[in-house]
MMTF fields as JSON, N, C-alpha, C and O atoms, coordinates in Angstrom:
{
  "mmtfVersion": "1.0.0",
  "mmtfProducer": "UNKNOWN",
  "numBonds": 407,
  "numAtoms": 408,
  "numGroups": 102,
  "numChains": 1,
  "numModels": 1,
  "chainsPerModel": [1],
  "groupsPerChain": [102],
  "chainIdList": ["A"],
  "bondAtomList": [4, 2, 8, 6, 12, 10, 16, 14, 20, 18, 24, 22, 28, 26, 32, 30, 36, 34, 40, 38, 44, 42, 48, 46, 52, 50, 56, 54, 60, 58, 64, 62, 68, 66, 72, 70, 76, 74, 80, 78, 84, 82, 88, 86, 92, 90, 96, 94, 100, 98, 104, 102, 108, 106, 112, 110, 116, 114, 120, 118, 124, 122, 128, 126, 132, 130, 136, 134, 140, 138, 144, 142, 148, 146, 152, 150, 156, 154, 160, 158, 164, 162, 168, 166, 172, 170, 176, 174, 180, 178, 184, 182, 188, 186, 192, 190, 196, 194, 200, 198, 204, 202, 208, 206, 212, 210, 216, 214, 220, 218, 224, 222, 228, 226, 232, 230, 236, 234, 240, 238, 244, 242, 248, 246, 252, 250, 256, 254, 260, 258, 264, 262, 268, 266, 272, 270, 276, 274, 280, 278, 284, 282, 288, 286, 292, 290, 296, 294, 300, 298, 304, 302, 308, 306, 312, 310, 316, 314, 320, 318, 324, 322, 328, 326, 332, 330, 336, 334, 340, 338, 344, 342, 348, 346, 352, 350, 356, 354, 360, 358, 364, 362, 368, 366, 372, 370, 376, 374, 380, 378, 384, 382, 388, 386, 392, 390, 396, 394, 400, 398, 404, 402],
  "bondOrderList": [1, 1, 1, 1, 1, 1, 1, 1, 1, 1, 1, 1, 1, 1, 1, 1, 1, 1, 1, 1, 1, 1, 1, 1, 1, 1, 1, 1, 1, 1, 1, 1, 1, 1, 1, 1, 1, 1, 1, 1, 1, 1, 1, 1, 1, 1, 1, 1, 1, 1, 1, 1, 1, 1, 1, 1, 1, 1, 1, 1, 1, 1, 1, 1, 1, 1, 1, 1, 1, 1, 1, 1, 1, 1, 1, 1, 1, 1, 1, 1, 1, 1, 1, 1, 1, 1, 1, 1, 1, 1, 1, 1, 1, 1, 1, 1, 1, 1, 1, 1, 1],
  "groupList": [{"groupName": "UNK", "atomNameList": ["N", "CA", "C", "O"], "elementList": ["N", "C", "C", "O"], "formalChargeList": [0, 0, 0, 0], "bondAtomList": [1, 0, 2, 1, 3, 2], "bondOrderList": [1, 1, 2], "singleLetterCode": "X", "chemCompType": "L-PEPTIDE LINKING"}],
  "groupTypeList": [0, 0, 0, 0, 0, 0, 0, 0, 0, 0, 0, 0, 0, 0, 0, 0, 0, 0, 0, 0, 0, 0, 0, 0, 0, 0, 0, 0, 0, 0, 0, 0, 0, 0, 0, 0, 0, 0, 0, 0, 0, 0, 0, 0, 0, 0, 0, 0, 0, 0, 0, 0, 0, 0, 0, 0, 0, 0, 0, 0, 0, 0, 0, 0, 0, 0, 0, 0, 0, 0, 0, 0, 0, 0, 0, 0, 0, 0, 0, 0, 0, 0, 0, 0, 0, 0, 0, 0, 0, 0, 0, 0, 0, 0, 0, 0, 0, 0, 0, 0, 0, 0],
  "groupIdList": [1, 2, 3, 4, 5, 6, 7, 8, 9, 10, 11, 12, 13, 14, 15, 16, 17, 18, 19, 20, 21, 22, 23, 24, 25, 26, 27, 28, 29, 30, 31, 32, 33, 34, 35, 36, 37, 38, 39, 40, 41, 42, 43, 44, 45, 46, 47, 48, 49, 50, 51, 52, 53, 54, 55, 56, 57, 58, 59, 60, 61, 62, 63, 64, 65, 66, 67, 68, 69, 70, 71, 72, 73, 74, 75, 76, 77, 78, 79, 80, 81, 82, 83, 84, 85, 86, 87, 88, 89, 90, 91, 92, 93, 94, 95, 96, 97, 98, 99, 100, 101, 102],
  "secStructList": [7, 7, 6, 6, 6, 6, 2, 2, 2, 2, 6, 6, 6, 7, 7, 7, 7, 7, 2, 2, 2, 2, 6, 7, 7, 7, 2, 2, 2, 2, 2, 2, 2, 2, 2, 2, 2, 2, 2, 2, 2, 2, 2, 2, 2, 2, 2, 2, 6, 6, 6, 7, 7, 2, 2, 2, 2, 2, 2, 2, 6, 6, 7, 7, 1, 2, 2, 2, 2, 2, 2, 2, 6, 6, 7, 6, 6, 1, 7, 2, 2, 2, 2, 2, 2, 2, 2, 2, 2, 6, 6, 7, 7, 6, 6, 6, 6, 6, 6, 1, 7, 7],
  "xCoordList": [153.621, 153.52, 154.689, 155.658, 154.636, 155.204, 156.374, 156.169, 157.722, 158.99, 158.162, 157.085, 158.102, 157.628, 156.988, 157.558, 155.756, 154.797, 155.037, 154.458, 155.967, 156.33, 157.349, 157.128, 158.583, 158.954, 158.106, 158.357, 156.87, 156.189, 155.395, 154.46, 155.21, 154.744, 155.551, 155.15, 156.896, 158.087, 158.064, 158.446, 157.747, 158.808, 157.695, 157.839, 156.409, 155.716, 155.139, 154.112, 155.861, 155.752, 155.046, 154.865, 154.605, 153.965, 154.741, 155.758, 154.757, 155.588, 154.837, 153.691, 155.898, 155.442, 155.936, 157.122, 155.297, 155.91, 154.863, 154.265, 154.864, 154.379, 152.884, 152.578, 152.168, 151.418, 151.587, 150.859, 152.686, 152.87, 154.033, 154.774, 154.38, 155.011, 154.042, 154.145, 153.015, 151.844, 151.686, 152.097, 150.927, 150.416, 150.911, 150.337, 152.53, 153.27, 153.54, 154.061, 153.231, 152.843, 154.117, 155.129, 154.012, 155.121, 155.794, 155.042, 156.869, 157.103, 155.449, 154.762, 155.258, 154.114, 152.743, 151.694, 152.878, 151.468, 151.387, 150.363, 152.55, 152.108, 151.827, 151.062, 152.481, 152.663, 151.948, 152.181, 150.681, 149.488, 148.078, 147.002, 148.555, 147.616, 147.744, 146.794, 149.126, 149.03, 148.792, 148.649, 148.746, 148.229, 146.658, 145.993, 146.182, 144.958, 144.593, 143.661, 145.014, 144.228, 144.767, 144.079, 145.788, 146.044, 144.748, 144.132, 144.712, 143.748, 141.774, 140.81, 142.023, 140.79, 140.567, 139.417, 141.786, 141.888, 141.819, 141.589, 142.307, 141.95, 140.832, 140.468, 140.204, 138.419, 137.708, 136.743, 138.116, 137.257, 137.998, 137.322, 139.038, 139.676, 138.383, 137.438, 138.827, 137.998, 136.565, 135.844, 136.027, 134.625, 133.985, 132.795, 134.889, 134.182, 134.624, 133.724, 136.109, 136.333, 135.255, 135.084, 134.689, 133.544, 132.297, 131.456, 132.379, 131.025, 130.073, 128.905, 130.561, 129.341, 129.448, 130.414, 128.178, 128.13, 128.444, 128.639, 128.44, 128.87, 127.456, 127.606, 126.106, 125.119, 124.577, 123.405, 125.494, 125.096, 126.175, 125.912, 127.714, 128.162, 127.95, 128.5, 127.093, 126.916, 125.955, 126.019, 124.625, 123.53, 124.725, 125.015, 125.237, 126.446, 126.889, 126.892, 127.237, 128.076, 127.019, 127.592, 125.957, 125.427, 124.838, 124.077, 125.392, 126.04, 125.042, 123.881, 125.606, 125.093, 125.661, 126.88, 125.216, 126.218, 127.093, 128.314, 126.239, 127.021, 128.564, 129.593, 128.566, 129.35, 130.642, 131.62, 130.088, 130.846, 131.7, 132.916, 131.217, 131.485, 132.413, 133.49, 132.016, 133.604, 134.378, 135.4, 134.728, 135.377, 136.416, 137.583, 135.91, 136.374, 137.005, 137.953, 136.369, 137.305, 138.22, 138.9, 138.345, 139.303, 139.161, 140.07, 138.201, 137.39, 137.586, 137.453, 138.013, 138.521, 137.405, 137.696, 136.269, 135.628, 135.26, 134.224, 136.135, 136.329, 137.403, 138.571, 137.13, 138.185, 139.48, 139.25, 140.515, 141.133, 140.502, 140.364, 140.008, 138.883, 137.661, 137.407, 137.212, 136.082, 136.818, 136.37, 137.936, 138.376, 139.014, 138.891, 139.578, 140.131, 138.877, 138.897, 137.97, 136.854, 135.987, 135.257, 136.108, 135.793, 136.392, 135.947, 137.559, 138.229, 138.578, 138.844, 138.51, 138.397, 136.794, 136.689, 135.735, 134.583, 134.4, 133.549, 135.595, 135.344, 136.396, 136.698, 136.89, 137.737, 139.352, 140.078, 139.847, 141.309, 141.726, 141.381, 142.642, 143.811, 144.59, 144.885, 144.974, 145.798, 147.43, 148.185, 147.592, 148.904, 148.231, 148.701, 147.269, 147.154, 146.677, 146.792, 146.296, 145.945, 147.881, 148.112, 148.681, 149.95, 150.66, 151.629, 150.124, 151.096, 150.368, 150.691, 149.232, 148.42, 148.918, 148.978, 149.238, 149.926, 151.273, 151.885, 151.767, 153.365, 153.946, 155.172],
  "yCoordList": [-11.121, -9.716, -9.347, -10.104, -8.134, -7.899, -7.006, -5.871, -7.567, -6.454, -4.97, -5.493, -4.556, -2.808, -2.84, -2.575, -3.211, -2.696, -2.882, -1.996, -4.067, -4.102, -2.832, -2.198, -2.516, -1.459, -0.214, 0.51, -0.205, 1.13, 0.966, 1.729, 0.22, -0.333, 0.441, 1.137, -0.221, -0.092, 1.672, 2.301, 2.375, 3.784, 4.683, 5.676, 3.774, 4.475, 4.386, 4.897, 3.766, 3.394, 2.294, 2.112, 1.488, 0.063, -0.591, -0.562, -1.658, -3.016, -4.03, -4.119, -4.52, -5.848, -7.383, -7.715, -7.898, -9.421, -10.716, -10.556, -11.705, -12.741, -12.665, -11.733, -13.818, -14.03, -14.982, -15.103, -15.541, -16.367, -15.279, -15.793, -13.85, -13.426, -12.549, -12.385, -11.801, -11.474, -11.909, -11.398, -13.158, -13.958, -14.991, -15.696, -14.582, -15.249, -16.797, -17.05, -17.728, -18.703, -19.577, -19.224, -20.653, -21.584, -22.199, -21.91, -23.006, -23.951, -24.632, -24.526, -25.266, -26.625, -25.813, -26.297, -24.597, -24.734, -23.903, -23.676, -23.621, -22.817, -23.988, -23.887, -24.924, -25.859, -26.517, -27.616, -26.668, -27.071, -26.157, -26.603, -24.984, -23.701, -24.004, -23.826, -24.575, -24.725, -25.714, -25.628, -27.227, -28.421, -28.316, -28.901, -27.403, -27.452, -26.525, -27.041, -25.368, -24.532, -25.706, -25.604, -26.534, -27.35, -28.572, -29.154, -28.603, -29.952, -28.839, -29.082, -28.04, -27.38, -27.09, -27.083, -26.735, -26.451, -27.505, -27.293, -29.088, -29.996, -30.472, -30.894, -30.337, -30.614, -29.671, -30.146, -28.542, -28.008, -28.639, -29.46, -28.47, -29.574, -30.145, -29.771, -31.562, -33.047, -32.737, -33.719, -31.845, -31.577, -30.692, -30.609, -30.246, -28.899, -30.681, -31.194, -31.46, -32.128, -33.362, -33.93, -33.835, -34.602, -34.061, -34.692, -32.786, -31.671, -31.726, -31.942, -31.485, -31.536, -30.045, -29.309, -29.756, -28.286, -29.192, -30.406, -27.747, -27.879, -28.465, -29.071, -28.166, -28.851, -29.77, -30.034, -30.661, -32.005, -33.002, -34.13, -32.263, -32.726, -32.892, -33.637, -32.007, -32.196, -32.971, -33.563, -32.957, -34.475, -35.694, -36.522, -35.52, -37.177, -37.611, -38.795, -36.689, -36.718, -36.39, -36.485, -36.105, -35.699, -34.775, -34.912, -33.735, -32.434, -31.227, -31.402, -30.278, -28.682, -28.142, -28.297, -27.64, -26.651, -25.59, -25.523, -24.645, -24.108, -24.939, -24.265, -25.78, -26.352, -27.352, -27.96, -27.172, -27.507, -26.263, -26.407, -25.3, -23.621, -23.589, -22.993, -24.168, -23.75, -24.475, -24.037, -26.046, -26.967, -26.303, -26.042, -26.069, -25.384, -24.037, -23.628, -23.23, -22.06, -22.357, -21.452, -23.457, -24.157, -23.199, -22.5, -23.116, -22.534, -23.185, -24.405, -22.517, -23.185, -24.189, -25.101, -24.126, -24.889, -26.102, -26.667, -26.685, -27.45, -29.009, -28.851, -29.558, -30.607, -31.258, -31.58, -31.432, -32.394, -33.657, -34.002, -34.573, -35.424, -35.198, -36.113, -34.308, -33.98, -33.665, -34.244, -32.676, -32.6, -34.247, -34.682, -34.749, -35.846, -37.014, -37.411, -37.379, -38.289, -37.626, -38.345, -36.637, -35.897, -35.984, -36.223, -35.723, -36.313, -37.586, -37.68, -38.624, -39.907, -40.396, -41.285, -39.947, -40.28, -39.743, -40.126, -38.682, -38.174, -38.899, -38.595, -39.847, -40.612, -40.207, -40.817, -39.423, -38.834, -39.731, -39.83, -40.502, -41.439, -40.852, -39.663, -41.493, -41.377, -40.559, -39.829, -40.761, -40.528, -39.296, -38.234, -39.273, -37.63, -36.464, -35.241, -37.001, -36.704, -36.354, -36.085, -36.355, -36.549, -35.742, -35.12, -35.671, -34.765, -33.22, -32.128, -33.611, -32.043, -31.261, -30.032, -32.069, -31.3, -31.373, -30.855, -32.166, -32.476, -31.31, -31.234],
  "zCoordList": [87.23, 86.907, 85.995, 85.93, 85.235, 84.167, 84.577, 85.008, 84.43, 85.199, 84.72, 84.431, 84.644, 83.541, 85.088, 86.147, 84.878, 85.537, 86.9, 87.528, 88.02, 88.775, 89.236, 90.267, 88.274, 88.21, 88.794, 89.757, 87.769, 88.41, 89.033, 88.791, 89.901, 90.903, 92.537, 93.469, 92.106, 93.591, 93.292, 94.279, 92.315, 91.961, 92.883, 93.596, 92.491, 93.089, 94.456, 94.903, 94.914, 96.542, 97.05, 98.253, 96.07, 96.537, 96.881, 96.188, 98.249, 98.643, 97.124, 96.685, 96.791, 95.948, 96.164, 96.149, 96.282, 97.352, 96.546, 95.482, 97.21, 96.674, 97.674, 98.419, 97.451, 98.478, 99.8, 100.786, 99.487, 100.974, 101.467, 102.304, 101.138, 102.199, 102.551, 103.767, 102.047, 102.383, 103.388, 104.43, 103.282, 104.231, 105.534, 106.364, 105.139, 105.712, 106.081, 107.168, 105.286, 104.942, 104.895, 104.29, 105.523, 105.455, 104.511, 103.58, 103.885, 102.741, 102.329, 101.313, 103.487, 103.476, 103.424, 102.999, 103.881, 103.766, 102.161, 101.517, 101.86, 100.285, 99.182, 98.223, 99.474, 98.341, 98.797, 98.293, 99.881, 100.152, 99.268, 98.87, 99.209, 98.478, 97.143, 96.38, 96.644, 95.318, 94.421, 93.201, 95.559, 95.346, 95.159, 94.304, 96.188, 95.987, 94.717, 94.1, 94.156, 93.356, 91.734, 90.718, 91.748, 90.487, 90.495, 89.601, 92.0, 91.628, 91.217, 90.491, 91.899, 91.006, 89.879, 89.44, 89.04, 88.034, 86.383, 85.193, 87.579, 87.24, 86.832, 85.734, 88.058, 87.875, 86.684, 86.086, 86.397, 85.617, 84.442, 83.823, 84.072, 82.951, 82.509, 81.814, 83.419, 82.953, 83.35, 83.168, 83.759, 83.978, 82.431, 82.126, 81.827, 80.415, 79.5, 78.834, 79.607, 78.3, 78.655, 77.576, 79.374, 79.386, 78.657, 78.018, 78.899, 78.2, 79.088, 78.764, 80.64, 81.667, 81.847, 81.645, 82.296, 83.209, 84.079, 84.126, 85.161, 86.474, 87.409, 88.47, 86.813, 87.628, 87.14, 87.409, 86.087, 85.988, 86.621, 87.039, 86.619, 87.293, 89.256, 90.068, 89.379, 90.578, 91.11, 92.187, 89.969, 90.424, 90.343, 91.206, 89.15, 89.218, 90.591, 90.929, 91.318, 92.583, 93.619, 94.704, 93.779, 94.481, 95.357, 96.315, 94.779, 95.306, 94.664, 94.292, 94.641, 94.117, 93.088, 93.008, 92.398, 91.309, 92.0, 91.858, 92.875, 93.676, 94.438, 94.496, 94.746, 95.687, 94.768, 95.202, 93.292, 92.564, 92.021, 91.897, 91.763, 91.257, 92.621, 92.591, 93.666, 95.239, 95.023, 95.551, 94.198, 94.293, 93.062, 93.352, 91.742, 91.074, 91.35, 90.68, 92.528, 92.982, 93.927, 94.411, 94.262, 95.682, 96.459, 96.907, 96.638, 98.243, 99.039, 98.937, 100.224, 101.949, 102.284, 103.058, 101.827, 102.471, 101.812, 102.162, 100.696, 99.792, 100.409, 100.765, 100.413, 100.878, 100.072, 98.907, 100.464, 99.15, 98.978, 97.804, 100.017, 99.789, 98.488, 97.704, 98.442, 98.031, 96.17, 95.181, 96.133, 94.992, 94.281, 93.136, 95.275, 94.691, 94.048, 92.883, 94.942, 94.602, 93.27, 92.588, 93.084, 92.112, 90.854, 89.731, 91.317, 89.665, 88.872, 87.674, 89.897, 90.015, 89.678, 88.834, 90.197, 89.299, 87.527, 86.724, 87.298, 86.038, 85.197, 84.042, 85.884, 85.041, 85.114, 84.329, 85.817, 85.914, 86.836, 88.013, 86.092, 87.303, 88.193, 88.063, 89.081, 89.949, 89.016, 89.658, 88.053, 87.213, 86.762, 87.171, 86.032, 85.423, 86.946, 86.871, 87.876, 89.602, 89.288, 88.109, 89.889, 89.977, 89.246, 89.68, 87.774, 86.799, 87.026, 86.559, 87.957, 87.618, 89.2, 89.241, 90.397, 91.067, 91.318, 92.252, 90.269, 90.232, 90.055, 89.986]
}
C-alpha cells in the first residue's frame, strides 16, 4: 500500500496491519501462505508460457479446469503435492521450483 493512502487511511480511523497480524498467524505458518501463493503463481507462469489454457492443462493432468483455476488461486483446498506435481509435469525443475519460492 501506498504511504499517502495508508496515511489516510490511520487519520481516518482505520487499524492498518498486515495480514498475518489480522489473522494472527505464526512465522511458519505465513511463510507457508506465501510458499504456497509463489508456487501458484508459478503454475500459471509455465502454464500461459507453454500456451496451455487452463482446461487443457487439466485433461494433461487429469483433472478439471475448475480445479486448475483453484490451483492457480492457491485455494485451501489445493495441496502443495498437487501444485508441485504440476509444475514438474510442465517442465519446471526442482531449481526454478526453488527460485520461485526462494
Amino acid at each position: 500500500m501506498k504511504p499517502a493512502k495508508r496515511q489516510r487511511l490511520e487519520r481516518a480511523g482505520w487499524a492498518v496491519g498486515s495480514t498475518t497480524d489480522f489473522l494472527q498467524l505464526t512465522p511458519d505458518e505465513t511463510a507457508l501462505v506465501e510458499m504456497k501463493l509463489a508456487l501458484s503463481e508459478s503454475l500459471r507462469h509455465w502454464r500461459t508460457r507453454k500456451g496451455l489454457t487452463q482446461g487443457a492443462l487439466a485433461r494433461q493432468l487429469g483433472s478439471s479446469q475448475s480445479r486448475v483455476a483453484k490451483m492457480e488461486a492457491a485455494d485451501p483446498t489445493v495441496s502443495f503435492d498437487l501444485l508441485l506435481r504440476s509444475l514438474l509435469h510442465l517442465g519446471a525443475s526442482r531449481k526454478a521450483i526453488a527460485r520461485a519460492i526462494g
